[in-house]
N, C-alpha and C positions, 0 to 999 in steps of 0.2 A: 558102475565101476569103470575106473579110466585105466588104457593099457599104457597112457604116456602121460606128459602133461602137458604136451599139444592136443591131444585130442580133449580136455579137461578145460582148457581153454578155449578152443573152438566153439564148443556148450556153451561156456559161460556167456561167451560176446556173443550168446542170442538174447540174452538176457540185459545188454546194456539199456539204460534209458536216460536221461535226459531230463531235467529238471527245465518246466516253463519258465521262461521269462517272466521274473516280475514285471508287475507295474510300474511303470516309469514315476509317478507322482504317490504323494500320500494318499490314503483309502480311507472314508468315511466308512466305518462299521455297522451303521446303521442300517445306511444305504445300499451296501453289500447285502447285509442277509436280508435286507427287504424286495432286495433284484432278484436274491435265489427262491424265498417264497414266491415270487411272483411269476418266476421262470415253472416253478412245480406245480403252483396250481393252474397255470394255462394249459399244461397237458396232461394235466393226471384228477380223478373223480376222489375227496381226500376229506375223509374225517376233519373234524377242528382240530387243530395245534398237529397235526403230521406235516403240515408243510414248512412250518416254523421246526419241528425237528431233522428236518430232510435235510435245513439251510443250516442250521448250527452243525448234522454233523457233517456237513460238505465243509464247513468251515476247521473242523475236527483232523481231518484229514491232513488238512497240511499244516498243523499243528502236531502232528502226531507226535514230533523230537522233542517236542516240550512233553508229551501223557505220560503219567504212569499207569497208565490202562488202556486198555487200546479196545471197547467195546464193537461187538458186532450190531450191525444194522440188519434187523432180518424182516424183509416183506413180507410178507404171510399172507396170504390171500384165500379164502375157504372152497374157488373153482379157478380154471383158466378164465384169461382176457379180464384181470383185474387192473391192468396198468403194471405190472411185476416189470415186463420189459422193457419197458419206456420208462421207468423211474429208473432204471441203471443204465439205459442208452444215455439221459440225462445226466445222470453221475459222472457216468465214462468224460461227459467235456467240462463237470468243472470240479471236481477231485484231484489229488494229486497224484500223478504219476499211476493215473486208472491202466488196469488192464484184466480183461475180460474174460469169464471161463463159462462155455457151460458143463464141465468137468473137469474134472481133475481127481492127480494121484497123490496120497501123501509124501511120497519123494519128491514129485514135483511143485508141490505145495512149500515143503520146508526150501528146496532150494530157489526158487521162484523169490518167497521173502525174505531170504539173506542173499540174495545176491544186487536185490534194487528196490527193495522196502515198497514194495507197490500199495495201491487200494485195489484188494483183489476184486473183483466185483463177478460173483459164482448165480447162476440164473441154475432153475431146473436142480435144485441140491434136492426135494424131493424125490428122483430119480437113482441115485446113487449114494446119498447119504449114509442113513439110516444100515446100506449091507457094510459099511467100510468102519472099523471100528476105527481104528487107527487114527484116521482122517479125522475122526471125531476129538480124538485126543489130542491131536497136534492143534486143532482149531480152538481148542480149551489151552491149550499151553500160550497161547501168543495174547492172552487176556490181560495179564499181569508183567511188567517188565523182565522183574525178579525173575519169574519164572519161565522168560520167553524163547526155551531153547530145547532143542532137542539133540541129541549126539549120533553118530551113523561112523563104520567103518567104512571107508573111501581107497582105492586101491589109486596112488600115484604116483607113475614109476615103476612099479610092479612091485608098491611095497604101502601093503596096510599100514592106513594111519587113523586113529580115530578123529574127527573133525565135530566140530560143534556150529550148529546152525543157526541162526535168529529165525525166530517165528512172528516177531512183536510186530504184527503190519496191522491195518485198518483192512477190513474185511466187512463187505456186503453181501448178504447173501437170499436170494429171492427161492419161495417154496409155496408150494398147494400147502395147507396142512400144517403139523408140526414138524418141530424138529428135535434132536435127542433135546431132554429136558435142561442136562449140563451146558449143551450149545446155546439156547434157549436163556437160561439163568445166566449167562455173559452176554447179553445180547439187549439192542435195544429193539423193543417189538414196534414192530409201524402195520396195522391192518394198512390192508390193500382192497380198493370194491371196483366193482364193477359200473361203470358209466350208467346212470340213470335215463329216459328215454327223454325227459322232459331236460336232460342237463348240455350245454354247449361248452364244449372244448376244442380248441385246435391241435389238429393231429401233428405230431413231432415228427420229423425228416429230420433224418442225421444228416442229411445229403445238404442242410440249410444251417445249420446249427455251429457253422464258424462262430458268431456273437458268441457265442457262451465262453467261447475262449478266454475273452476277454474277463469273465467273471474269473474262472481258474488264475487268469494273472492278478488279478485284483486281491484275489483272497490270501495270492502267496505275497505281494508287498504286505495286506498288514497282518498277516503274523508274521512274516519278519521284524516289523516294527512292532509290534506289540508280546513275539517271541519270550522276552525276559519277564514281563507282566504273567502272561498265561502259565508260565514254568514257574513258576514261584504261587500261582493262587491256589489261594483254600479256602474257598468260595463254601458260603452257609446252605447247606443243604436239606429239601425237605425233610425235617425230621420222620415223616410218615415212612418215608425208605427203606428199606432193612439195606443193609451192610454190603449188599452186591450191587441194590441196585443205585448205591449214593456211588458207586465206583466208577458204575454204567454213565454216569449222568455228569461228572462232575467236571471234565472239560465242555461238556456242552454248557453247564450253568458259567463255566468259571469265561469262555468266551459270551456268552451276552451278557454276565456283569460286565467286561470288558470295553465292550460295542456300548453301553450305555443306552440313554434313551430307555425308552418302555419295553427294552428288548428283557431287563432284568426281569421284571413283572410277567412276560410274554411266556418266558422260556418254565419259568415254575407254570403258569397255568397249562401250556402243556403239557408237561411234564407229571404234572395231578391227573390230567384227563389221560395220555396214553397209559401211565403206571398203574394207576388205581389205586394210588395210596402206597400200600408197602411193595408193590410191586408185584408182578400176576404168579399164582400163588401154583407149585407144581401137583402134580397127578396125587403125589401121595401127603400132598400138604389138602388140596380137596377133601380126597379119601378121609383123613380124622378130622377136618372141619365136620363134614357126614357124619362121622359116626358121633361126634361129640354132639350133633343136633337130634339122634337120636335118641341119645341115653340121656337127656335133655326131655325131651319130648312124652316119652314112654316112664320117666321118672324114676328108672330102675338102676339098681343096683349092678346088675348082669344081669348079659343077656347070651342066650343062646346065640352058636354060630348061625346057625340056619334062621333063627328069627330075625338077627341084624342083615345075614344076606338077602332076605326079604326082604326087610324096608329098604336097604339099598337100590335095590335092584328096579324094585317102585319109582326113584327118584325122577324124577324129567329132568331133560337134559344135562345128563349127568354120565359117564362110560360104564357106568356099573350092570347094565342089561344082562348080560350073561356071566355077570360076577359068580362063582359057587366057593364052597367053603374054602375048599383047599387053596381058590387064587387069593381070597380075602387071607389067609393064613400066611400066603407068599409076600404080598405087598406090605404085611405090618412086618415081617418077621425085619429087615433092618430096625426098626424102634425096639428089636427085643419083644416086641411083644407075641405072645405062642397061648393057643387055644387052651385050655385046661377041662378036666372033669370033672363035670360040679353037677349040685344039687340045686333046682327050683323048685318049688312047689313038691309037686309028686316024680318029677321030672328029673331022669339023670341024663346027662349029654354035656359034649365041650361046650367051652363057650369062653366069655371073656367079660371079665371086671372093670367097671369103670378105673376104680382104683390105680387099674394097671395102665392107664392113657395117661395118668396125669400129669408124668413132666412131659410126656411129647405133645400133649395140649398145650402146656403152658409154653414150650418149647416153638413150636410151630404153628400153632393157630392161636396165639391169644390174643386176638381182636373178637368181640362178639359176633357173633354169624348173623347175617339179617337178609339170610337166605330162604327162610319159609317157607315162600309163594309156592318156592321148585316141586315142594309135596305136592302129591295126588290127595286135592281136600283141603279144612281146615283143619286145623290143629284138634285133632280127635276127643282129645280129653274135656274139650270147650264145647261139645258140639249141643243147639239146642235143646236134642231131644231128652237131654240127661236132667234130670230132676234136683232140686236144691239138694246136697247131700246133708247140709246139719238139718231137715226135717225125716228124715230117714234114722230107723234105727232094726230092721227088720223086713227087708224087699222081700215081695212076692213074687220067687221063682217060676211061679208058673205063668209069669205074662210078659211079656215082650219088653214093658218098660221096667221088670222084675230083673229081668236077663240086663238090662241096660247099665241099671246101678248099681247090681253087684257087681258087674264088670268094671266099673266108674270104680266105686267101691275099694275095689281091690286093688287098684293102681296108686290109689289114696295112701292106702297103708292103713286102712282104718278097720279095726277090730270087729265082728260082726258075729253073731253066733245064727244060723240059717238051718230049717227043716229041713231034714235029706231025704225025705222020701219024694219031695217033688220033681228033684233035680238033682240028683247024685254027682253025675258026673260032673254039674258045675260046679259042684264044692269044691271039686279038686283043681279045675281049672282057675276059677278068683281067686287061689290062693296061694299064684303065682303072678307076682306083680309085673307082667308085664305086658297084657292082654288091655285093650283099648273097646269102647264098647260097638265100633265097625268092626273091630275082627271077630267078634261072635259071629256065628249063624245062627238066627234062629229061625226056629218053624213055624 
């Protein structure tokens, strides 16, 4: 809040900056983002195709007046000393109009990007992220043009006015870990690792790092020349995409069709290898790929909560370890979907129906899963020790491979009429289809 509007202005003009000098001569495109990969990969340890994305979106940047999206670039790195800092000291000289946070507030965020449209470039957001809801939303707000604004009562003069902000900047942001999934889902992901022992790079000195300048002038002649081209393209996009992330992507593709050269071809095989196709799929988009490879697996119709949050929980590398019913109940409950009491076998307890997944299957997971391996085991139902079932018509309960195929048996769905005085208690359990023949014990 201002008590004048001298003091409203003395703020602001901390905030002036300065557009670099173009390049004096026309700019090869080519040649440009071939200098920026080459600038990223001498100082930083880098997956295939991140250094060819580091250069397109450095080239993004000062194109930003042409986007109608303004994607985040977020480092991600799984420990410290991944190179997170040196890949935005790097940025900071040839981005436009860089400047550098390792914090920030969302007032100072919103007013930061309406008053000199910067490339914010945020280190350390694992830190402070995650407690600032707010921050979270104004950094979701500056994705989309359309929607690049936020509103604030502003006292000037001593008299309330409501004013309205631009949030639509180019924004980098380096983190351990994740970050909220919404931030994430606008974002373009670039792992970050760690130098190898057997790998050679030379260590980055900003203290030395005037040349790069000269890339930031370079980049802003040709989109200036090339300005009306990138504002008008509508560049063919991998169809494997979904819908946010052809948004994320689309001034980076629509700049190397641009540039020409093998940069077209460059930027989609990138862009397959960081994506992964439809783009990396969130917590609760995993979660029903899971469960749909369970009720897959186990061949059932429904299944109890507690038997699905066992097999989850089972999964390797997967965050489900200390899943229990009631969080499993919380994370579906957005899809509508809620536990019910039902009947298996002899068995009453909630649980949940295939039935009931199947438009958010079809919805959010429908590419086949060809996640398998992640189980603890082969695929149970397959497993050697189980005997041909069409030579079966009457297993003997009382022996271990008795135990085996009724439990086979039963998952089959196949009709079987069995002695009860050998094994009582199995009769009740095979004739609930959802028992696997590892999950018996036998004696």
């Amino acid at each position: 809040m201002y008590d004048d509007e001298d003091e409203r202005e003395e703020i602001q003009s901390d905030f002036d900056s300065v557009d670099i000098e173009a390049w004096p001569e026309p700019v090869d495109g080519c040649e440009l983002l071939e200098r920026l990969v080459e600038t990223f990969k001498t100082h930083l340890s880098l997956d295939p195709g991140v250094a060819e994305i580091l250069a397109l979106w450095t080239a993004c940047t000062h194109a930003v007046d042409a986007c109608q999206f303004a994607p985040r670039l977020f480092l991600r790195s799984p420990v410290p000393s991944c190179g997170k800092t040196t890949a935005l000291a790097i940025l900071s000289r040839v981005t436009r109009r860089p400047r550098a946070a390792s914090n920030i507030t969302p007032s100072t965020l919103f007013r930061v990007a309406d008053s000199i449209g910067p490339t914010l470039l945020i280190d350390e957001a694992d830190t402070f992220l995650d407690a600032r809801k707010e921050l979270t939303g104004i950094l979701n707000s500056g994705h989309s043009r359309h929607t690049a604004f936020v509103e604030r009562t502003e006292t000037v003069n001593k008299v309330k006015r409501v004013c309205r902000f631009s949030t639509f900047i180019a924004i980098a942001i380096a983190a351990i870990g994740r970050l909220p999934s919404t931030v994430e889902d606008r974002s373009i992901i670039v792992p970050m690792r760690r130098k190898a022992p057997n790998e050679t790079l030379t260590r980055f000195r900003e203290d030395r790092a005037e040349h790069l300048t000269d890339l930031a002038r370079m980049a802003t002649r040709w989109t200036i020349d090339n300005f009306d081209v990138l504002r008008e393209a509508d560049p063919e996009m991998p169809e494997a995409l979904n819908d946010r992330a052809q948004d994320n992507y689309r001034m980076v593709v629509a700049i190397a069709d641009t540039a020409g050269g093998d940069w077209p071809q460059r930027a989609r095989e990138a862009i397959g290898t960081l994506a992964g196709g439809r783009g990396e799929a969130s917590p609760a988009e995993v979660l029903l790929g899971d469960i749909r490879d369970i009720f897959e697996v186990q061949r059932a119709s429904k299944l109890f909560s507690s038997t699905l949050v066992d097999h989850l929980t089972q999964l390797e590398h997967r965050p489900w370890g200390s899943l229990n019913k009631h969080a499993l109940a919380q994370l579906l409950r957005p899809f509508e979907i809620a536990p019910r009491v039902m009947r298996i076998g002899h068995k009453t307890s909630r649980g949940y129906e295939r039935a009931w997944f199947a438009d958010a299957f079809a919805r959010y997971v429908p590419e086949p899963r060809n996640d398998r391996n992640n189980r603890n085991g082969p695929d149970q139902t397959h497993s050697s020790e189980v005997p041909d079932l069409g030579s079966i018509t009457q297993p003997n309960l009382t022996t271990k491979a008795g135990w085996v195929v009724a439990c086979v048996v039963a998952t089959e769905h196949r009709t079987l009429e069995f002695e009860t005085g050998s094994a009582p208690e199995l009769i009740s359990a095979i004739r609930t289809p959802l028992l696997t023949a590892r999950e018996i014990s036998v004696s």
